[in-house]
C-alpha positions in Angstrom: 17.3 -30.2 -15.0 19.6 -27.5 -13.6 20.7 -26.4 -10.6 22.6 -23.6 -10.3 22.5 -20.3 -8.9 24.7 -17.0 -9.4 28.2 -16.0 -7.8 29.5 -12.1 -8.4 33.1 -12.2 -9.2 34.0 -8.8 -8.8 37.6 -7.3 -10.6 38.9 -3.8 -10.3 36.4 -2.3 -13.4 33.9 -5.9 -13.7 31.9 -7.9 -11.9 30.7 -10.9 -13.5 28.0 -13.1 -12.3 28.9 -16.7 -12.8 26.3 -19.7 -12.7 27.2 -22.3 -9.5 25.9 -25.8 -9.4 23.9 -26.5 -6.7 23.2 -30.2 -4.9 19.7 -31.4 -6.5 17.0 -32.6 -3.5 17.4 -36.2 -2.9 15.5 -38.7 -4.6 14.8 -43.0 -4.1 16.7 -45.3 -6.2 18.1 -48.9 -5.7 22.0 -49.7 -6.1 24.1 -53.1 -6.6 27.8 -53.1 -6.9 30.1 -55.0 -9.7 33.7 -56.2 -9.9 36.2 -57.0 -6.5 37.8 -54.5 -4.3 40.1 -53.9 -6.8 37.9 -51.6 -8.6 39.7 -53.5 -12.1 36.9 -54.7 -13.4 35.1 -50.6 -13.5 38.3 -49.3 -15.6 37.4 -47.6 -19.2 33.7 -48.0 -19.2 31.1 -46.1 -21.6 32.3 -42.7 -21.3 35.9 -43.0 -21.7 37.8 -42.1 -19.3 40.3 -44.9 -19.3 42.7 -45.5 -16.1 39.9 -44.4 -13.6 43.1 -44.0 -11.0 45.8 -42.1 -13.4 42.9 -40.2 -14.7 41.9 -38.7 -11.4 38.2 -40.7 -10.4 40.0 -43.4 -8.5 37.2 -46.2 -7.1 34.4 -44.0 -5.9 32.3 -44.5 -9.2 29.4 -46.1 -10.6 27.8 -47.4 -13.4 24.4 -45.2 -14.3 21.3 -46.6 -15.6 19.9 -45.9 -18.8 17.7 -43.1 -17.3 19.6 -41.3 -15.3 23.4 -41.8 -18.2 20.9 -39.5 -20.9 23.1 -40.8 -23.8 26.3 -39.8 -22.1 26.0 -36.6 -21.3 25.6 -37.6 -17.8 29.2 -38.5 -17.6 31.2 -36.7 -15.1 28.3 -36.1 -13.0 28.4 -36.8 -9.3 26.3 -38.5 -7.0 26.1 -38.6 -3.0 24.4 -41.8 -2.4 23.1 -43.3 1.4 21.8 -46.7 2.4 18.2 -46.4 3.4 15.3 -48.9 5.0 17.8 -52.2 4.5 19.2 -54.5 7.4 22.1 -54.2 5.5 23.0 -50.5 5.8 25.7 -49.6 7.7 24.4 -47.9 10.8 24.4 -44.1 10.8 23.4 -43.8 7.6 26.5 -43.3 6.5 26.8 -41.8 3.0 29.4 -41.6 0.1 30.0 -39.5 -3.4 30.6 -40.7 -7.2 31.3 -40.2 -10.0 29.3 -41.3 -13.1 31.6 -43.2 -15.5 30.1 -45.8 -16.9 26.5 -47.1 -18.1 24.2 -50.1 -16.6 22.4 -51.4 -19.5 18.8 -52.5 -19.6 18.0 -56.5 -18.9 15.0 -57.3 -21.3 15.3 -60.9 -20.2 14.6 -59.7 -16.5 11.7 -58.0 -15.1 12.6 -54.3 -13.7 11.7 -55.9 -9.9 14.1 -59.2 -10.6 17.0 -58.5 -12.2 16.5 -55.6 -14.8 17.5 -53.4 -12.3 18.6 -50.9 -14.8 15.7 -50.9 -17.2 14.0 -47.9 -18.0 12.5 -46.0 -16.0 14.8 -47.0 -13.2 16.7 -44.6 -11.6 20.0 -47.1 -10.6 23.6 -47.1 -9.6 25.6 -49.9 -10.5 28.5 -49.2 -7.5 31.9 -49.7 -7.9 32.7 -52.5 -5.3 34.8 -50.3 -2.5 32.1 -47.6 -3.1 28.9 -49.7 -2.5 31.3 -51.2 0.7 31.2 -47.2 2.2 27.1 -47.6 2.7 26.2 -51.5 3.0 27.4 -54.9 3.7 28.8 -56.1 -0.1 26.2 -59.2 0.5 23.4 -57.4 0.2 23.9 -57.5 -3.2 21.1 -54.8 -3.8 19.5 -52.2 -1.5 17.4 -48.9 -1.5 19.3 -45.8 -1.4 18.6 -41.8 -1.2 20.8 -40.1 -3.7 21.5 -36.4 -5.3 23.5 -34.7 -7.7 26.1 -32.5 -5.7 29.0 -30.4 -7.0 31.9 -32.5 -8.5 35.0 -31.3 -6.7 37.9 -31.6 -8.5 41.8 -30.4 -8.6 42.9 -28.4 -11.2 41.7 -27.5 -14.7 39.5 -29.5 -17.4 41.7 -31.8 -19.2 41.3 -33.1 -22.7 42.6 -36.3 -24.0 43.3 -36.3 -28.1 42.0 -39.8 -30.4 41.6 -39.2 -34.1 43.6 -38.8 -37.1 44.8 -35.5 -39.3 41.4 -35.2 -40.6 39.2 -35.8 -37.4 39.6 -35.2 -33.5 38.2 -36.6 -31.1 38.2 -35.3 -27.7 37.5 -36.8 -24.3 37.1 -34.1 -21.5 37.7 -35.4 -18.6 38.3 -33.5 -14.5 35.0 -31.7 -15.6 34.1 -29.4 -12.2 30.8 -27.6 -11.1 27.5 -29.8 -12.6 30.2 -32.1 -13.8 29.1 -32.3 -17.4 29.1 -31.1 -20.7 26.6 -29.7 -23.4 28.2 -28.1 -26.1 32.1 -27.6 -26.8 33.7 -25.6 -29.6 37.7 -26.5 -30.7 40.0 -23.0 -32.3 43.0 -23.8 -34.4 45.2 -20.9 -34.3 44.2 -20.3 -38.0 40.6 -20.7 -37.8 37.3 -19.5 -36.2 35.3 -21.1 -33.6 34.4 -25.1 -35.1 31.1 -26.5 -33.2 31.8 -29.7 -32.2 29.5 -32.8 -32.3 28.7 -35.6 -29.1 30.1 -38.3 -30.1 29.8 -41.2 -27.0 30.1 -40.5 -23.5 32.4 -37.7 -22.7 33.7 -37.5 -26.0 33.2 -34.2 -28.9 34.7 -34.7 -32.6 35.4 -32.3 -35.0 35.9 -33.4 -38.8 38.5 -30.7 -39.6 42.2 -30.5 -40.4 43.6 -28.9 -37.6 47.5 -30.3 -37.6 50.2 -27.7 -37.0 47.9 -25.4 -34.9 47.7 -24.5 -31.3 44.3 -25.5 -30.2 42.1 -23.8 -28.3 38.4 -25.2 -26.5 35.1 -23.6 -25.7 32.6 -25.4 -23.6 29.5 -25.4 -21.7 27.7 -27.3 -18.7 24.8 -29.1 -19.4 23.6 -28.2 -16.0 24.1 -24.6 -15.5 24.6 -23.3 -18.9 27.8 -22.0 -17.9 30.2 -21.6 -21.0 34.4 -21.6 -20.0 36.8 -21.0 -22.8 40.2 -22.7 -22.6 43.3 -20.9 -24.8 45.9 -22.5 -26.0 45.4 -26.2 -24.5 47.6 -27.5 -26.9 50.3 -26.7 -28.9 51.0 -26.9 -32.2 52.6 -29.8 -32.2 50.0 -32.1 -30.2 49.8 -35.5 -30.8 46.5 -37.4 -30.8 47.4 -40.3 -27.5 47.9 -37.2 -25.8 46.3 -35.3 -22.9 46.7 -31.5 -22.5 45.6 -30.2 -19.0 44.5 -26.5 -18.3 44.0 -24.2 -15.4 40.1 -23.2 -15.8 37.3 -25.0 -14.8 33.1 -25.3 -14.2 32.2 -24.1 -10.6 
């Protein structure tokens, strides 16, 4: 679903309306929490972001179920959550935002009401543990919440981390702004067109091309608003795959 409407951004000789994620209207769900206070145990997770802290999310995250992570292209998203109709709430209903990094999978062993929180159709977050502590008491375990996708605030540009080999890249994008996501992405080597690039996991595009000893440029667009952002010359030509190459544009 999108939510997005228009800003003019006007130059000297242009203006150019630009799509602007909106918050979605809030919804019922259930959330639990996993791992300490630490926030260890939620590092890496299903859409690859790694270091939560050194990458930017930090502990405010949490683990989507199956229904609301859409195969991973829900990763990045963000998510103001509240405490509703529990003893356990803190009082004031006292909300808190998060980022989606990470997949709750289904419990066939558990019914949906006892366990199997995450099963299909659920709508479910699965807290980091100093996120869930922000709206309940951590022995609740599990209580009703309101939630809606807002606008993922971030600092800076989209950044892209580099995995593959000479003959196949693999990028994770990552510090994703606006709706947060991504739908499509598009890699240039500085001696090629445009290269469509497929979803491979999470927050990860690959492109089966050999594109060593160019500068590399990216073209992407939101899954929510349709908004499409290109990035020049994110990396030069001698990138390194282990590598992450930040920029100065983003999704608003």
């Amino acid at each position: 679903m999108t939510f997005a409407t228009f800003a003019i951004i006007s130059k000297p000789s242009l203006a150019v309306a630009v799509p602007v994620f909106q918050s979605s209207p809030w919804a019922a769900a259930r959330a639990t929490f996993y791992g300490d206070e630490s926030a260890s145990q939620t590092m890496g997770g299903a859409c690859g972001y790694g270091d939560l802290f050194s990458n930017g999310y930090g502990a405010d995250t949490a683990a989507l179920s199956t229904t609301l992570f859409n195969d991973g292209f829900a990763c990045g998203t963000c998510y103001q959550i509240k405490c509703v109709d529990s003893p356990w709430c803190y009082s004031g209903v006292p909300s808190t935002t998060v980022t989606a990094t990470n997949i709750c999978p289904p419990n066939w062993a558990q019914d949906s009401n006892n366990g199997g929180w995450c099963n299909p159709p659920r709508a479910h977050f699965d807290m980091s543990k100093p996120a869930f502590m922000k709206i309940a008491t951590w022995k609740a375990g599990i209580v009703p919440v309101m939630y809606r996708r807002v606008p993922c605030e971030r600092p800076g540009g989209v950044r892209f981390s580099f995995q593959g080999n000479g003959y196949w890249l693999l990028v994770y994008v990552m510090n994703v702004g606006g709706g947060g996501d991504i739908a499509n992405m598009w890699v240039k080597g500085s001696k090629t067109g445009w290269i469509s690039m497929s979803h491979n996991w999470g927050a990860s595009f690959q492109a089966f091309a050999t594109l060593g000893g160019q500068s590399l440029s990216f073209k992407l667009t939101s899954y929510s608003t349709k908004e499409t952002i290109i990035a020049w010359n994110v990396a030069p030509e001698n990138w390194n795959v282990g590598s992450t190459y930040k920029t100065d544009v983003n999704f608003h």
